[in-house]
NUNU-325254 format. One record per residue (C-alpha): residue number from 1; residue in one letter; chain; x, y, z. Coordinates in steps of 0.2 Angstrom, whole numbers, plus 2048, in hexadecimal, padded with zeros to 3 digits. Layout:
! NUNU-325254
  pos  code  unit   xx   yy   zz
  NUM     A     A    X    Y    Z
...
This chain:
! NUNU-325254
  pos  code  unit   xx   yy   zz
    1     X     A  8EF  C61  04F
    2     X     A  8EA  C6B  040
    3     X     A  8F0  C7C  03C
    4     X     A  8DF  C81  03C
    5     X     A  8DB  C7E  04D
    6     X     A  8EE  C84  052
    7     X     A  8E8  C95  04F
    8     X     A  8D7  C95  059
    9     X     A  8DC  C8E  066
   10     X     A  8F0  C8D  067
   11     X     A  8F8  C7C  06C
   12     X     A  8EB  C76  07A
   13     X     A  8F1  C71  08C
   14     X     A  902  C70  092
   15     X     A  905  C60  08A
   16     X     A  8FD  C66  07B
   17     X     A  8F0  C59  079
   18     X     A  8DD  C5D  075
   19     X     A  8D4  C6B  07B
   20     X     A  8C8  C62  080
   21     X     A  8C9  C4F  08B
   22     X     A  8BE  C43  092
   23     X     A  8C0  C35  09D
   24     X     A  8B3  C28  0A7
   25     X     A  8B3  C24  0B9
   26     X     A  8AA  C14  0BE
   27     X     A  8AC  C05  0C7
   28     X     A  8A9  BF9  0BA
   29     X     A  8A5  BE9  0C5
   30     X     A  893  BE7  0CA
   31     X     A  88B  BD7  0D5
   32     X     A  885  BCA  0C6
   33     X     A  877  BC6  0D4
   34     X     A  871  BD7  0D3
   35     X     A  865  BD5  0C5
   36     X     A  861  BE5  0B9
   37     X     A  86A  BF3  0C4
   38     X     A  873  C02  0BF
   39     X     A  884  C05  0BB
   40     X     A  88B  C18  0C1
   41     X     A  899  C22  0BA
   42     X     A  8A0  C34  0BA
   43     X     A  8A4  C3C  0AB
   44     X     A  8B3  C47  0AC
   45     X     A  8B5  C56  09D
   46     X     A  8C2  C62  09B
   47     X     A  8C4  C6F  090
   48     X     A  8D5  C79  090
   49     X     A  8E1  C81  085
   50     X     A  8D4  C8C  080
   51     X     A  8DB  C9E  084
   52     X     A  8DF  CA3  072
   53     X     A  8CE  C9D  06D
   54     X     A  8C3  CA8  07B
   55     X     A  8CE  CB7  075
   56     X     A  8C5  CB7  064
   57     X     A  8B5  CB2  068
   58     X     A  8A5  CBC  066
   59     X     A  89F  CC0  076
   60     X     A  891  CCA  07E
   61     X     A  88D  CCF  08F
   62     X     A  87D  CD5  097
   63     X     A  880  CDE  0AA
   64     X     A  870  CDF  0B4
   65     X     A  86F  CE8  0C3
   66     X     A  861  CEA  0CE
   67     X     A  85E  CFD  0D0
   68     X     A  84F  CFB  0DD
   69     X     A  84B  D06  0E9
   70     X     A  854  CF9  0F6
   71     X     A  864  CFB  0F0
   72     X     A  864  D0A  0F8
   73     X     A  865  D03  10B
   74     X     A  872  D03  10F
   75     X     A  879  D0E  103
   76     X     A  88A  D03  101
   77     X     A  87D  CF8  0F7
   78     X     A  87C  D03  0E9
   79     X     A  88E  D0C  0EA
   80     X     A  894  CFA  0E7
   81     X     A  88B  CF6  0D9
   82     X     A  88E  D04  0D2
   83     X     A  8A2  D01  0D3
   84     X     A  8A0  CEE  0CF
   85     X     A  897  CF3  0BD
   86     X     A  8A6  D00  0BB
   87     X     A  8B1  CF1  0BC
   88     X     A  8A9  CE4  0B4
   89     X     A  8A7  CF0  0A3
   90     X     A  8BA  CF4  0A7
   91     X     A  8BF  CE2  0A7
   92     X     A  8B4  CDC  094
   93     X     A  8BF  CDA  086
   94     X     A  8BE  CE6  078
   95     X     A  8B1  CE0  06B
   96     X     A  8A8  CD9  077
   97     X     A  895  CDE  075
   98     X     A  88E  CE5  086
   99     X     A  881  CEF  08D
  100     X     A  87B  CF2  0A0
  101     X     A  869  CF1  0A5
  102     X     A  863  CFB  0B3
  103     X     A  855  CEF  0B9
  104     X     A  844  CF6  0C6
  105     X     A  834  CEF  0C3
  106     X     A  83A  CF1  0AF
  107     X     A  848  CF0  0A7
  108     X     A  852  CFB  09D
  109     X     A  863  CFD  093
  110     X     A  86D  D0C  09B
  111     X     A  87B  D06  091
  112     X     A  87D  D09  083
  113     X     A  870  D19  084
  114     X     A  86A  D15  074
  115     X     A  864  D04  078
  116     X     A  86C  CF6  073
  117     X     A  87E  CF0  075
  118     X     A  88C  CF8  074
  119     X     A  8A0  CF2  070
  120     X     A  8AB  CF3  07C
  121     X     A  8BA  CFF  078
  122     X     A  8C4  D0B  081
  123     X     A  8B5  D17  07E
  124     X     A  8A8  D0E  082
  125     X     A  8AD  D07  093
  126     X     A  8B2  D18  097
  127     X     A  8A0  D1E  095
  128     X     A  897  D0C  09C
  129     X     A  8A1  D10  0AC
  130     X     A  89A  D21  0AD
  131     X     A  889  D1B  0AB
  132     X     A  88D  D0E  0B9
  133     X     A  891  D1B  0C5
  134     X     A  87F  D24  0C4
  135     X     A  874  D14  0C6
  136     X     A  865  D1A  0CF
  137     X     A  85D  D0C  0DD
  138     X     A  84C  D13  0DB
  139     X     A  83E  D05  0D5
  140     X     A  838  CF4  0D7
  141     X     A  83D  CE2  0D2
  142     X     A  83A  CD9  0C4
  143     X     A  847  CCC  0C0
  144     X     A  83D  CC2  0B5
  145     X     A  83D  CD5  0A8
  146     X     A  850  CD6  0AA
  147     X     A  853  CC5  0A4
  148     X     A  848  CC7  097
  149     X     A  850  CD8  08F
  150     X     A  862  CCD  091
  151     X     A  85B  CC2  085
  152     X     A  854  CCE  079
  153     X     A  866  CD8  077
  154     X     A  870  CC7  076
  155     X     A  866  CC1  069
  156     X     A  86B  CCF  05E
  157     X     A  87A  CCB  061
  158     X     A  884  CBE  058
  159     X     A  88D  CBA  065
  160     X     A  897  CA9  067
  161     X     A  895  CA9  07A
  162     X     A  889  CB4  084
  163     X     A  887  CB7  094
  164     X     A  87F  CC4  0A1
  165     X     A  883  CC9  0B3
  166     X     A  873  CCA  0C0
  167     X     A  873  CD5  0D0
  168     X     A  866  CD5  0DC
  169     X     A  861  CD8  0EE
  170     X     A  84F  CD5  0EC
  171     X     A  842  CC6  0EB
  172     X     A  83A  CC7  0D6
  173     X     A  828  CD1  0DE
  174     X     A  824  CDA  0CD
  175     X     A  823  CCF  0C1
  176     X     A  810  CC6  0BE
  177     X     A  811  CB3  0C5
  178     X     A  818  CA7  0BB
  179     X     A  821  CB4  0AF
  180     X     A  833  CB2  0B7
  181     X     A  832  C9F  0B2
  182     X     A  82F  CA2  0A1
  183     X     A  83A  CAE  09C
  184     X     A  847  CA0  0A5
  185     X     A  841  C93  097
  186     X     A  843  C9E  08A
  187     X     A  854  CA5  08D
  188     X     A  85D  C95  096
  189     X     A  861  C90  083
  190     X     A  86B  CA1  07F
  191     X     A  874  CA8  08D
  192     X     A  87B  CA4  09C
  193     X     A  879  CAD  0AB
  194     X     A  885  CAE  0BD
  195     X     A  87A  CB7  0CD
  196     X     A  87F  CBE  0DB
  197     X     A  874  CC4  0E9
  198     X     A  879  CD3  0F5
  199     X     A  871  CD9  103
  200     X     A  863  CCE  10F
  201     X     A  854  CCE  106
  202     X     A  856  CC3  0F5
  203     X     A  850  CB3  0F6
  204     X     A  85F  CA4  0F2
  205     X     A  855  C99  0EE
  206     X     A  84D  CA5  0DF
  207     X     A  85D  CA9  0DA
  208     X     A  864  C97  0DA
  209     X     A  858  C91  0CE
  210     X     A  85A  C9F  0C0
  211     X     A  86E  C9A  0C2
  212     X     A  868  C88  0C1
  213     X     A  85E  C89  0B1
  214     X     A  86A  C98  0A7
  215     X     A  879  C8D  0AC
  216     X     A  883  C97  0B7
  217     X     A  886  C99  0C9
  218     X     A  87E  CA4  0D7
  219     X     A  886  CAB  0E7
  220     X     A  884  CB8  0F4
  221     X     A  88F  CC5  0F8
  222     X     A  894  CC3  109
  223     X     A  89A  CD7  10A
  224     X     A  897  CE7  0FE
  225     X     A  8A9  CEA  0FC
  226     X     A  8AB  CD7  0F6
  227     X     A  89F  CDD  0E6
  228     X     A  8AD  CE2  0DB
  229     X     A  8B7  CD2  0DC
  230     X     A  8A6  CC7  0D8
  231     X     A  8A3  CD0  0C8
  232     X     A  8B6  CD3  0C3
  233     X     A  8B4  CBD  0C7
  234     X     A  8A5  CBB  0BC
  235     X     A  8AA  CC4  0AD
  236     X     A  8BE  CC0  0AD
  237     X     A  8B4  CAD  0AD
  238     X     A  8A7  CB2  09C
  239     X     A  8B8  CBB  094
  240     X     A  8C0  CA8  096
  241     X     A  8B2  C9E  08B
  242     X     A  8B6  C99  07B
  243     X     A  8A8  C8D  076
  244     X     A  898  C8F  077
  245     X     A  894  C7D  07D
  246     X     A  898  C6B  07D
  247     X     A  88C  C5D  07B
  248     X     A  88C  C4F  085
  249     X     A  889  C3F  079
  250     X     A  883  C2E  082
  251     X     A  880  C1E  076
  252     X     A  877  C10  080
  253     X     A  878  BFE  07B
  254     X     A  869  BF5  073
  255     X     A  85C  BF4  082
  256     X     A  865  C01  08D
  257     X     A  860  C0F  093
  258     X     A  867  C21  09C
  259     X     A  861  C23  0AF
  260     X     A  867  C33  0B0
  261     X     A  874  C41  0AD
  262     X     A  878  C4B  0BC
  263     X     A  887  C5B  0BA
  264     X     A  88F  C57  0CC
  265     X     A  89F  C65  0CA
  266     X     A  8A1  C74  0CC
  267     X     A  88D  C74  0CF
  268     X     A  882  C66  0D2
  269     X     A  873  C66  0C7
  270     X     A  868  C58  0BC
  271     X     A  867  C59  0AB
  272     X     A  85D  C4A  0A8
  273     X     A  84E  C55  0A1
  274     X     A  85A  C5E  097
  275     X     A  861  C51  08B
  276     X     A  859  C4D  079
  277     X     A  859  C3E  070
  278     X     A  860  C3E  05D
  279     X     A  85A  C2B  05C
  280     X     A  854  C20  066
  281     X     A  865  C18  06E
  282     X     A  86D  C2B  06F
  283     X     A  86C  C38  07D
  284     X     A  874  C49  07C
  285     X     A  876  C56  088
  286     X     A  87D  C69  084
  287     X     A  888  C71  092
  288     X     A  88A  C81  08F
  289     X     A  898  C8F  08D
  290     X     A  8AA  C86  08F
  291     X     A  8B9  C90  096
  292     X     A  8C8  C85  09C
  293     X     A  8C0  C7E  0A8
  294     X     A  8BB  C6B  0AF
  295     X     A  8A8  C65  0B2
  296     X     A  8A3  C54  0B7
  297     X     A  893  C49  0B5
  298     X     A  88B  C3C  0BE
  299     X     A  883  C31  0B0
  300     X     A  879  C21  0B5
  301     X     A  877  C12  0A8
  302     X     A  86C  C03  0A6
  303     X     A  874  BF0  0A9
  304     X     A  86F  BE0  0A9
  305     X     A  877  BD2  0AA
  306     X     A  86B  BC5  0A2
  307     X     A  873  BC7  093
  308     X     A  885  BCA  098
  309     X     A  893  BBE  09A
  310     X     A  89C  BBE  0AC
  311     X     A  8AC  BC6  0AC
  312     X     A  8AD  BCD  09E
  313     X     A  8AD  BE1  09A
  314     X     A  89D  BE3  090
  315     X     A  899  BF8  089
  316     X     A  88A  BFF  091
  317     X     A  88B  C0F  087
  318     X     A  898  C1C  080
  319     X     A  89C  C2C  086
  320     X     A  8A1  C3A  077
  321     X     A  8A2  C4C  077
  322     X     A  89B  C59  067
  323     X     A  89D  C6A  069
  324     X     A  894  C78  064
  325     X     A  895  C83  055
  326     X     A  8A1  C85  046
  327     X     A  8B1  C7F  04F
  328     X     A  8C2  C77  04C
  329     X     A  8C4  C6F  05D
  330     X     A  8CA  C5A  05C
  331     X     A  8BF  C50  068
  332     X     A  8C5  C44  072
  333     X     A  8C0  C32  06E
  334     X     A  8B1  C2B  075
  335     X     A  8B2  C23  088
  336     X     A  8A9  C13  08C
  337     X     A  89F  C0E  09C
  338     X     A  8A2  BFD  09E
  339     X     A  89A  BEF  0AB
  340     X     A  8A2  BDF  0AE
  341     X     A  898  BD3  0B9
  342     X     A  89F  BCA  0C5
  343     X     A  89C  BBE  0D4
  344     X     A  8AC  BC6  0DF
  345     X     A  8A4  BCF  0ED
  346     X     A  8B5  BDC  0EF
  347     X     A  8B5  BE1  0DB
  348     X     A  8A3  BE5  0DC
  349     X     A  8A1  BEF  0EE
  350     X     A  8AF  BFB  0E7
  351     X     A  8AA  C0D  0E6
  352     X     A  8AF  C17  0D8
  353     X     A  8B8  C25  0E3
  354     X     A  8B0  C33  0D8
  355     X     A  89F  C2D  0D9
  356     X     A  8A4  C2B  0EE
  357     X     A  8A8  C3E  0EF
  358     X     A  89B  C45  0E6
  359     X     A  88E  C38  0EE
  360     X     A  895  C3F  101
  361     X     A  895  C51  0F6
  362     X     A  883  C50  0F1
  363     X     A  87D  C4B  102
  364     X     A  884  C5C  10B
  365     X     A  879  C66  0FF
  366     X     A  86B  C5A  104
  367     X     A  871  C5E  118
  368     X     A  874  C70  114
  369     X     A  861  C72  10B
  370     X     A  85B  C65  11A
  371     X     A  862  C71  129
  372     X     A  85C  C81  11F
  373     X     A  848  C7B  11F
  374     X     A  848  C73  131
  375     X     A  84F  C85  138
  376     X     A  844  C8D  12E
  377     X     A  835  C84  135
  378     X     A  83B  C86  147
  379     X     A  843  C76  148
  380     X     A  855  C7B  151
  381     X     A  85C  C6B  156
  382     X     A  858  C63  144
  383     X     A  85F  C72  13D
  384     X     A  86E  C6E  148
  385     X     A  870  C5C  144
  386     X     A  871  C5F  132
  387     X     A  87C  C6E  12F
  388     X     A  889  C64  13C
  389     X     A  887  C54  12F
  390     X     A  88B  C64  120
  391     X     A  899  C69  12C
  392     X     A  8A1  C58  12C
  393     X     A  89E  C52  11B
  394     X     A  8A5  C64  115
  395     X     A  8B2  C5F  11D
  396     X     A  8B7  C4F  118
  397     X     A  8B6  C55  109
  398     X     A  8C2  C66  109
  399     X     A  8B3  C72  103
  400     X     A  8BB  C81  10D
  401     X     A  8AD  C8C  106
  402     X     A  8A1  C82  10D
  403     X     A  8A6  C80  11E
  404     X     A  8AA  C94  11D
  405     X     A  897  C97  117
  406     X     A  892  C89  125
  407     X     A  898  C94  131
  408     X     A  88D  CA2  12F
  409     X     A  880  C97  137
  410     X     A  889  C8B  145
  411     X     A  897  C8B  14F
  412     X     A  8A5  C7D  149
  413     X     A  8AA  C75  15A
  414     X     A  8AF  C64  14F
  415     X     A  8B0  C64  13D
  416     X     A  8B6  C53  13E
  417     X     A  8A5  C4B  148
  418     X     A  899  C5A  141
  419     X     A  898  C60  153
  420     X     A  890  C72  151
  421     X     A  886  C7F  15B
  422     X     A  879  C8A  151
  423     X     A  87D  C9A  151
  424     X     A  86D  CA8  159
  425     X     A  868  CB2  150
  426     X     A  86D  CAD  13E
  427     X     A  86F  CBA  133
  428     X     A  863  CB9  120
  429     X     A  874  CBC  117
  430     X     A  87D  CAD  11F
  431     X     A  86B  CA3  11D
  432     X     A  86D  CA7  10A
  433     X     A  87E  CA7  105
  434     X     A  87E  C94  10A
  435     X     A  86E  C8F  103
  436     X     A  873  C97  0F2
  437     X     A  885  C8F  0F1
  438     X     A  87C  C7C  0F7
  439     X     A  87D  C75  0E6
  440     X     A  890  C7A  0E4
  441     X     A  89A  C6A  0E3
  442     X     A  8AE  C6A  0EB
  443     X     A  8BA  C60  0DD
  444     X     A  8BE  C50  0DF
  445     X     A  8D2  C52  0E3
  446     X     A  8D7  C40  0E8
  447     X     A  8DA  C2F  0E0
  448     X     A  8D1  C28  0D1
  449     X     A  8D4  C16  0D4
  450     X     A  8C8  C0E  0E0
  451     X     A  8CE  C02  0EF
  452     X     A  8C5  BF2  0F4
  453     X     A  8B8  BF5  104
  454     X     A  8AF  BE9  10D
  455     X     A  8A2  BE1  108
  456     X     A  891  BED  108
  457     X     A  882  BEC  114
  458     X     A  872  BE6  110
  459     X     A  869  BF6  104
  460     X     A  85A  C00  109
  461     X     A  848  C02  102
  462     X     A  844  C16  0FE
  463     X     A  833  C19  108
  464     X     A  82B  C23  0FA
  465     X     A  82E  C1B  0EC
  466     X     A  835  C0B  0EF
  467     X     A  846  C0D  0E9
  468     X     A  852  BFF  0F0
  469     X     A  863  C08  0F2
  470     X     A  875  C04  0FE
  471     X     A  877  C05  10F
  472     X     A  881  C12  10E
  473     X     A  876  C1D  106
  474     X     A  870  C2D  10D
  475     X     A  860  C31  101
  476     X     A  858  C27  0F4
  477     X     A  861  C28  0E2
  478     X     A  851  C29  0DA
  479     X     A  846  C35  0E3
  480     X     A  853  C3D  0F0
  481     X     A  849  C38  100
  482     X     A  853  C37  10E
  483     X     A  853  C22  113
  484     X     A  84E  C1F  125
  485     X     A  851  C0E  12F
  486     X     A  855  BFD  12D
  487     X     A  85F  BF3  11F
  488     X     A  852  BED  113
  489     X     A  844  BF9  119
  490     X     A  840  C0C  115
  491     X     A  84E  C14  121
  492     X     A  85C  C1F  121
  493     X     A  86D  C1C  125
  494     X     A  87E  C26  129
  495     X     A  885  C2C  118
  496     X     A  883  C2D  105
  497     X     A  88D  C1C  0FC
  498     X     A  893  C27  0EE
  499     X     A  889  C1D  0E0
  500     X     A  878  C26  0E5
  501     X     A  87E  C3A  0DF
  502     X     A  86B  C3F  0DD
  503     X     A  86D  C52  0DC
């Protein structure tokens, strides 16, 4: 380790390694009968030892809070934003560039009063959390304007990692249609942006997205006095990056191909669409703002066997990571995914137990979106029969958070069986806080090596596009239609197999 990199980011992690790894998870083996088929893998990146580094990074952080007239009903609405900005300005580390934006059916910088941003410093803070105390809640809602005056100050910035903090209680009624995803496009490659929505009358899904394309999460707060420990959560988190982002680098063999690259932990989210091509055998994807912290990627890989011996391990592509900006950091060495066919029905009906959890992982956001539209178009007993499948599948897979958020909406008689009871009347709040946490993924916390099953059951034909996919499989990995029926016709069966993942 050079001395160098010793002074920006101290030794790395406790064994002193890398600050950065990265490892493959795949099931190697595939069916040599099963003609040109896929081969799927999870991606595992960690970054830590990076503490020393975050210290001296240039950051900058925009806090937006809604200020319409709303907020004012009931009052703890605004008194609690009012002490969460307080403590979020209290919490930024001096030199960090910051303003506050008091956002109506405009925007505006109340903080610093000159425009702007400011430096955090003793001073400064003092004065920020003054101005926090006096926010007004007297307009309208424009979250499309906020987010484009975040852009504009960051980008005066040169700021190594920046990031803003979004408020709301409303729906985005004041900006003209179509404006909200276009300030989205163009600010998804400077900053990223966490969202939380208080109150009853924001809209999750809304909300979910502008967290989806700024690369952050979104959440509802469950109670006003809970506000203070979400933003003290959110920037401690932005304090902790160091890098500004990693590229994700995929080298297919000649006449290969990448299916698609899905983020699966801590949120679940495709960035197929979001990857570039440096030449024609070369996919990159750029994951954004790195603390230590551990993301994982479903990636899916041509193969074909026509050309391939049997039983042999033969490179399908090569995994290596890059990362962003003028940095010391080592990179790990590249990781291959690798297929070997074989004729042995055990090797190749093993499932990867990290594509298993995050395939039964991505299927309770499908049940969780799947219960949320039935009971919104009066369909109560659908509604009931999905949300007990989220129930049991939260379950079985220890997401604690989910089954608490679950609970808003049914009564848990069984988590075991998914035996549940709507609950009447369902509050908007609970309705919300589960639809906008649906794409959160619970880790993987058990054993990486798979164990042989039985042999699989005849696979399923997708009804709308044709798709063939496993018994097993709860929705179709190409489209994400649910599968209904019988082996070998369009149907739908118990359970994800883990290998479908669609997001």
């Amino acid at each position: 380790m050079s001395e160098d990199h010793r002074r920006r980011y101290g030794p790395g992690g406790a064994d002193g390694g890398p600050a950065l790894t990265l490892r493959v998870h795949q099931n190697k083996y595939l069916p040599a009968s099963a003609g040109r088929t896929e081969m799927h893998a999870i991606v595992s990146v960690r970054a830590h030892g990076l503490g020393p580094a975050a210290a001296r990074t240039a950051t900058s952080e925009v806090i937006v809070i809604d200020c319409s007239m709303s907020m004012s009903w009931p009052p703890t609405k605004i008194a609690a934003a009012r002490r969460a900005t307080a403590t979020a300005v209290g919490i930024l580390r001096d030199g960090t560039r910051f303003a506050i934006v008091e956002g109506t059916e405009q925007a505006q910088v109340v903080y610093p009063f000159t425009g702007g941003m400011a430096v955090a410093g003793p001073d400064t803070k003092a004065a920020a959390a003054r101005v926090a105390a006096r926010l007004p809640a007297v307009g309208g809602t424009a979250i499309g304007s906020w987010l484009d005056l975040a852009r504009r100050l960051h980008l005066r910035q040169p700021a190594a990692i920046r990031h803003t903090l979004l408020l709301t209680d409303g729906r985005n009624e004041h900006d003209p249609p179509g404006y909200l995803e276009q300030v989205l496009d163009a600010c998804a490659p400077h900053f990223t942006c966490d969202a939380r929505g208080i109150g009853d009358g924001w809209d999750a899904t809304e909300l979910k997205r502008i967290a989806h394309r700024l690369h952050g999460r979104a959440d509802a707060v469950l109670k006003d006095s809970a506000l203070d420990a979400e933003f003290e959560e959110m920037v401690s988190a932005s304090m902790a990056k160091a890098l500004a982002g990693v590229r994700i680098r995929i080298r297919t063999r000649a006449g290969s191909r990448v299916g698609f690259v899905k983020q699966v932990h801590p949120t679940r989210a495709d960035l197929t669409d979001e990857g570039v091509r440096p030449d024609e055998r070369t996919w990159e994807w750029t994951t954004r703002a790195w603390g230590d912290e551990t993301r994982e990627y479903q990636v899916s890989v041509l193969a074909d066997p026509r050309r391939d011996p049997t039983g042999e391990d033969v490179e399908l592509a090569a995994v290596e990571l890059a990362v962003e900006g003028d940095t010391a950091l080592p990179l790990p060495e590249p990781e291959s995914v690798l297929v070997q066919w074989t004729d042995d029905v055990l090797l190749s009906s093993r499932i990867d137990p990290r594509l298993a959890h995050y395939g039964a992982d991505s299927e309770l956001g499908h049940a969780i979106t799947a219960g949320c539209d039935a009971y919104e178009a009066g369909d109560r007993e659908r509604a009931r029969r999905q949300w007990g499948r989220a129930v049991q599948l939260a379950h079985q897979l220890g997401s604690e958070k989910m089954l608490a958020r679950l609970s808003g909406l049914v009564h848990i008689v069984d988590a075991a069986t998914g035996e549940v009871r709507i609950r009447e009347p369902i509050r908007p709040l609970d309705l919300n806080s589960v639809i906008v946490v649906s794409e959160e993924s619970a880790p993987f916390l058990g054993r990486d090596r798979p164990e042989p099953v039985a042999p699989p059951a005849a696979d399923v034909l997708c009804p709308a596009c044709g798709r063939r996919s496993p018994a097993t499989a709860g929705f179709c990995q190409q489209c994400n239609a649910p599968l209904n029926g019988e082996p070998g016709e369009p149907g739908q069966v118990g359970q994800a197999d883990g290998v479908d993942g669609a997001l």
